[in-house]
C-alpha positions as CSV (number, residue, x, y, z in Angstrom):
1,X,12.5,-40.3,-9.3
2,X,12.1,-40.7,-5.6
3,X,13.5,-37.6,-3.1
4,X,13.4,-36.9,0.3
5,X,11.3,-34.2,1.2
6,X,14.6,-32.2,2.3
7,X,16.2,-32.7,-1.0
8,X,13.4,-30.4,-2.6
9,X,13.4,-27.6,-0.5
10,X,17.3,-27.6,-0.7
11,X,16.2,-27.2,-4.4
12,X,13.8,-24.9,-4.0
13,X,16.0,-22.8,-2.0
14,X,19.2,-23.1,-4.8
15,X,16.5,-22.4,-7.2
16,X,15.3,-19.3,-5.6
17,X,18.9,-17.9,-4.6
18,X,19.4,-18.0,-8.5
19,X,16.5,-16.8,-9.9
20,X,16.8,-13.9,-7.8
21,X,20.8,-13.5,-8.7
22,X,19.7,-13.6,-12.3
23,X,17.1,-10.6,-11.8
24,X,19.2,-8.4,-9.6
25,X,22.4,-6.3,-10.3
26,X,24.6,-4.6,-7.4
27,X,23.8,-1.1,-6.6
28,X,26.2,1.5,-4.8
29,X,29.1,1.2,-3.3
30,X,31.2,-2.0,-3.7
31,X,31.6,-3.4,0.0
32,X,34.9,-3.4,1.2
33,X,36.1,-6.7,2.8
34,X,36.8,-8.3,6.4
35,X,40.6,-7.3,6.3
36,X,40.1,-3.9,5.9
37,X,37.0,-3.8,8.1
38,X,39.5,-4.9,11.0
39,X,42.3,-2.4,10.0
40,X,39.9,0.3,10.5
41,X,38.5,-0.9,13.7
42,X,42.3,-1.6,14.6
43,X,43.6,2.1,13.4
44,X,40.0,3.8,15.5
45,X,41.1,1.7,18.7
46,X,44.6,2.7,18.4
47,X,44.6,6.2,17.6
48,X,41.3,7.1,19.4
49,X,41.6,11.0,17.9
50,X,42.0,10.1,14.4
51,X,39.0,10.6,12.6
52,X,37.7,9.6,9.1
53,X,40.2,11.9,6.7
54,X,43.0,10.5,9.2
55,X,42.2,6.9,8.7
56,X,41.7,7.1,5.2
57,X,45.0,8.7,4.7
58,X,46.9,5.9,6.4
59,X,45.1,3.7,4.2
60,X,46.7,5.3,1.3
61,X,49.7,5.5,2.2
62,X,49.1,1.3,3.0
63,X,48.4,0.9,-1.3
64,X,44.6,0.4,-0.3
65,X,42.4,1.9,-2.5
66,X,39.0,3.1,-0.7
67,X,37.5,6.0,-0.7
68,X,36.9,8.5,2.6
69,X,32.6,8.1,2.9
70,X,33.6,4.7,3.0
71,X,36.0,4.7,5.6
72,X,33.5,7.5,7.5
73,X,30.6,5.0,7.2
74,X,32.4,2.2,9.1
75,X,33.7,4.5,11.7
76,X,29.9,5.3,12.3
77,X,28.8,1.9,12.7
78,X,31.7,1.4,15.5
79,X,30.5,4.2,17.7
80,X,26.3,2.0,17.2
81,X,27.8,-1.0,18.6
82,X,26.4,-2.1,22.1
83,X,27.2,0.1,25.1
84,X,26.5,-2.0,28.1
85,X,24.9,0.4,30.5
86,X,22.4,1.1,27.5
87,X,21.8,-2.6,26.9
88,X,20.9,-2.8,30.3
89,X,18.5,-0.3,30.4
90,X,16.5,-1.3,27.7
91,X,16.3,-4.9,29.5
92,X,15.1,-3.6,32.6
93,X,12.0,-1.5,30.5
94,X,10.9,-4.3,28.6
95,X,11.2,-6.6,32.2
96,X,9.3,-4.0,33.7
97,X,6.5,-3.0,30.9
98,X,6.1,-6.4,29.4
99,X,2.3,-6.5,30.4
100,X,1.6,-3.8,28.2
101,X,4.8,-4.3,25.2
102,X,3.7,-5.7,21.7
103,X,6.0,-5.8,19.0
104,X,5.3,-6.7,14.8
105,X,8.0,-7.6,12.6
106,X,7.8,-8.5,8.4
107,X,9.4,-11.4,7.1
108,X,9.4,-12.4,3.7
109,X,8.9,-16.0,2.0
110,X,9.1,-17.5,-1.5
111,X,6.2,-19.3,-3.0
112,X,6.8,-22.7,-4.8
113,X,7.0,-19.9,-8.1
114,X,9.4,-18.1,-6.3
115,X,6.8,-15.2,-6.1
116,X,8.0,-13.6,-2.5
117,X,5.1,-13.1,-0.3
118,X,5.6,-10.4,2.5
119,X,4.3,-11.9,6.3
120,X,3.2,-9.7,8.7
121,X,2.5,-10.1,12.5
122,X,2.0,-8.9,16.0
123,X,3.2,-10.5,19.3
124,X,2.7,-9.9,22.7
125,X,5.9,-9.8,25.0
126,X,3.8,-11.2,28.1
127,X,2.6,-14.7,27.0
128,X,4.1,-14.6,23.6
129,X,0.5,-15.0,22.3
130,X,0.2,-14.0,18.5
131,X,-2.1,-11.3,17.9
132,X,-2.1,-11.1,14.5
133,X,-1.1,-12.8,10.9
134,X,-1.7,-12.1,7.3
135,X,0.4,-12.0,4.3
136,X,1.2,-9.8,1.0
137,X,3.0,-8.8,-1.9
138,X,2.7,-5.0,-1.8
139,X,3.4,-4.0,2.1
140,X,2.3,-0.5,2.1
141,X,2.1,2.2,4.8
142,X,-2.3,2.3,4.4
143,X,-2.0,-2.0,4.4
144,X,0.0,-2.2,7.3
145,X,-2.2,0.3,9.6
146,X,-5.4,-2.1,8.8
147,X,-4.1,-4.8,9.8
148,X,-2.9,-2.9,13.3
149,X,-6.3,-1.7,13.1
150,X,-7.4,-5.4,13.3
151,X,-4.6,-6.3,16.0
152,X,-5.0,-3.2,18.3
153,X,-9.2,-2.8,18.6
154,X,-10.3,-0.4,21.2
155,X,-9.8,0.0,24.2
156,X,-6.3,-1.6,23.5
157,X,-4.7,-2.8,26.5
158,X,-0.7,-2.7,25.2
159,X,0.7,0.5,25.9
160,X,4.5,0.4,24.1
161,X,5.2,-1.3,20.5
162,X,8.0,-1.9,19.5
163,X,9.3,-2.1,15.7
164,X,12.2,-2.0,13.7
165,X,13.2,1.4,11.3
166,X,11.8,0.0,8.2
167,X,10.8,2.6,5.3
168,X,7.7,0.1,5.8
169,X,7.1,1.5,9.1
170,X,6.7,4.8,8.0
171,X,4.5,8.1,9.1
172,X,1.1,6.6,8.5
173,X,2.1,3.6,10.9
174,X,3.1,5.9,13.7
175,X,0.6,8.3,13.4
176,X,-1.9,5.6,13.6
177,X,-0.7,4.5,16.8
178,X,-0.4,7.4,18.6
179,X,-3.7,8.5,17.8
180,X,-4.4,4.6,19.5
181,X,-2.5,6.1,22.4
182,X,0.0,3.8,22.0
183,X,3.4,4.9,22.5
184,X,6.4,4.3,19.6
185,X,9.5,2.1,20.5
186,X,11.4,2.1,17.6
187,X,15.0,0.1,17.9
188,X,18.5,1.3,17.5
189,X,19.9,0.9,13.6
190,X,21.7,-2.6,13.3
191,X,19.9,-3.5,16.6
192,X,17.8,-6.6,16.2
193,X,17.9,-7.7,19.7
194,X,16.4,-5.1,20.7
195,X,13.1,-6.5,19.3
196,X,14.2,-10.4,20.2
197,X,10.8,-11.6,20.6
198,X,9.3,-11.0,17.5
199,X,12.6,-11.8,16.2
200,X,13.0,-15.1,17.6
201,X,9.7,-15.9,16.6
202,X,10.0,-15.4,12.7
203,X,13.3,-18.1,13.6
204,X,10.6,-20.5,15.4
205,X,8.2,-20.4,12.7
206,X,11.3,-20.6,10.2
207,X,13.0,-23.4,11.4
208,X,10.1,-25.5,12.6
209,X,7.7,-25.5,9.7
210,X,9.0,-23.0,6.7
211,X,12.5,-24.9,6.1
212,X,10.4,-28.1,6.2
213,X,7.3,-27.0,3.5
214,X,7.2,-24.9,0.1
215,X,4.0,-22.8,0.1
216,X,2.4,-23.6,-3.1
217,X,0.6,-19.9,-3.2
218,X,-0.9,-17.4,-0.3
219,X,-3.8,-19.5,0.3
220,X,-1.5,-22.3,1.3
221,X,0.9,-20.1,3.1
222,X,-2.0,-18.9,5.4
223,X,-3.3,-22.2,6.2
224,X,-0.2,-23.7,7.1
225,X,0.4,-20.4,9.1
226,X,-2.4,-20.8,11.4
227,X,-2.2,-24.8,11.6
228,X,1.6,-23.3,13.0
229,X,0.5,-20.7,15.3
230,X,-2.7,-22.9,16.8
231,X,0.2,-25.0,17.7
232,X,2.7,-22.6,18.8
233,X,-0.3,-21.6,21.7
234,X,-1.5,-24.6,23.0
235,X,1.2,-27.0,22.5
236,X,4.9,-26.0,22.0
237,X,6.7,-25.5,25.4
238,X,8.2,-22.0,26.1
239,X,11.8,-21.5,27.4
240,X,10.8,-17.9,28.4
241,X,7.6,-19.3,29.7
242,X,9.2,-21.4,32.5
243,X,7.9,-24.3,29.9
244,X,4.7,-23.5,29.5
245,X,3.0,-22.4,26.7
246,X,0.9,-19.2,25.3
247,X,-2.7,-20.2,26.3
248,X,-1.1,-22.2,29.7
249,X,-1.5,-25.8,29.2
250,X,-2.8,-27.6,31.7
251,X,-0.6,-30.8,33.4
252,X,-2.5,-34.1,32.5
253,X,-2.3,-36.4,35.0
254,X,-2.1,-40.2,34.4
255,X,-5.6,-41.1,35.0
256,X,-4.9,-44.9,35.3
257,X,-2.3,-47.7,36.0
258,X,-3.3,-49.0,32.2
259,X,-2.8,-45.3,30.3
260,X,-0.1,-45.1,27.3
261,X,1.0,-41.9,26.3
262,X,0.0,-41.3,23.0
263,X,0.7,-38.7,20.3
264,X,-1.2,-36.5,18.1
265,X,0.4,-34.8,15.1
266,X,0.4,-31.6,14.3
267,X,1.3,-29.4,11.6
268,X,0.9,-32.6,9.1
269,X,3.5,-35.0,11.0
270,X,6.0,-31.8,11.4
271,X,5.7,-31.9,15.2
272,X,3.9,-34.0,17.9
273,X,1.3,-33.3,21.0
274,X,1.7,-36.3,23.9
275,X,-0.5,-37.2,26.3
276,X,-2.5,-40.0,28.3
277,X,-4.7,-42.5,26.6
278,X,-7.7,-44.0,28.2
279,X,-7.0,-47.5,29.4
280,X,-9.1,-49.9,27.2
């Protein structure tokens, strides 16, 4: 049977969705839904004073049936969502530090076995160069500080990092660094944009090679990691760069009347370097 090479991952995906379904059983608290999401936001916005025993009475008197910490926890994430002035702030530090700002991120991907392999890196916020790259399946605090280790030799010339709250990210991870003299940026709960380049990277890397291929173990995740990231440095244009790339690449000139522009693949056909030929 002949597929397009979409139709497996699609597959693969499916396949992986239920595996994981069939392994995994809900823990705590049911979550409520959207409707009465919105009444609290709606009862909070109206009745400013009204805490969390307040709210939750009205919703009993309503014939909903939720319990107070419930209604409390939603009322806390209300008071984390963006101010503004704050936003603003922590643009103008990262505009103004982003010489000396790294960040590192995990993201996780399935294998063709469905065994989840955990990917770990470090960009730089300057020229959105990728310091570092390797993958696991047990992510500890001791694994994590080698490979920052690896990313961060001495005299390191970064001077903020910025990271996310993971239990991943723990002690040994910030200890580590500010023994580097490297100074801790850790960002707000529920606050990814306040890491966007490493986010937005683990998109890139997502969308324009991951959704495309099914690693068939580590080995082949690796490889087709680095074939990704030699490509995301010299070749793939930058919007943040003013469209150029990580390792600047240099204009090419037509160097005669006769030249074609040619291309040369990369990443196995996925994407495409052009240039000038030589005129025969």
């Amino acid at each position: 049977m002949i597929v397009k090479p979409e139709t497996v991952t699609s597959w693969h995906r499916a396949g992986f969705r239920r595996f994981w379904r069939l392994r995994s059983r809900p823990l705590g608290r049911p979550k409520i839904n959207d409707e009465l999401r919105e009444l609290i936001r709606r009862m909070k916005t109206d009745n400013p004073g009204w805490g969390a025993p307040r709210i939750h009475g009205e919703r009993l008197a309503l014939g909903f049936e939720v319990s107070e910490p419930t209604v409390s926890r939603y009322l806390q994430q209300l008071k984390r969502r963006t101010d503004p002035e704050k936003a603003k702030r922590w643009l103008t530090f990262l505009h103004n530090h982003r010489e000396v700002i790294a960040a590192f991120d995990v993201f996780t991907v399935p294998t063709l076995t469905f065994r989840l392999r955990y990917c770990f890196f470090v960009i730089e916020h300057h020229r959105r160069r990728i310091l570092h790259f390797n993958t696991t399946t047990q992510p500890t605090g001791e694994w994590i500080v080698q490979q920052l280790r690896e990313a961060f030799p001495l005299p390191c010339p970064y001077r903020y990092v910025v990271f996310d709250r993971d239990r991943k990210f723990g002690t040994e991870v910030r200890e580590f660094l500010k023994v580097s003299g490297i100074n801790v940026v850790r960002r707000s709960v529920r606050s990814p944009w306040q890491n966007g380049v490493a986010e937005r990277w683990v998109g890139s890397i997502r969308r324009e090679m991951l959704d495309h291929v099914i690693p068939l173990n580590e080995r082949h995740l690796m490889r087709l990691s680095h074939e990704y990231i030699s490509y995301y440095h010299e070749d793939r244009t930058h919007i943040g760069l003013d469209k150029a790339t990580p390792s600047v690449r240099p204009v090419e000139s037509r160097p005669k009347e006769a030249a074609n522009v040619i291309a040369s693949q990369r990443i196995g056909g996925l994407h495409h370097r052009y240039g000038w030929s030589a005129a025969a």
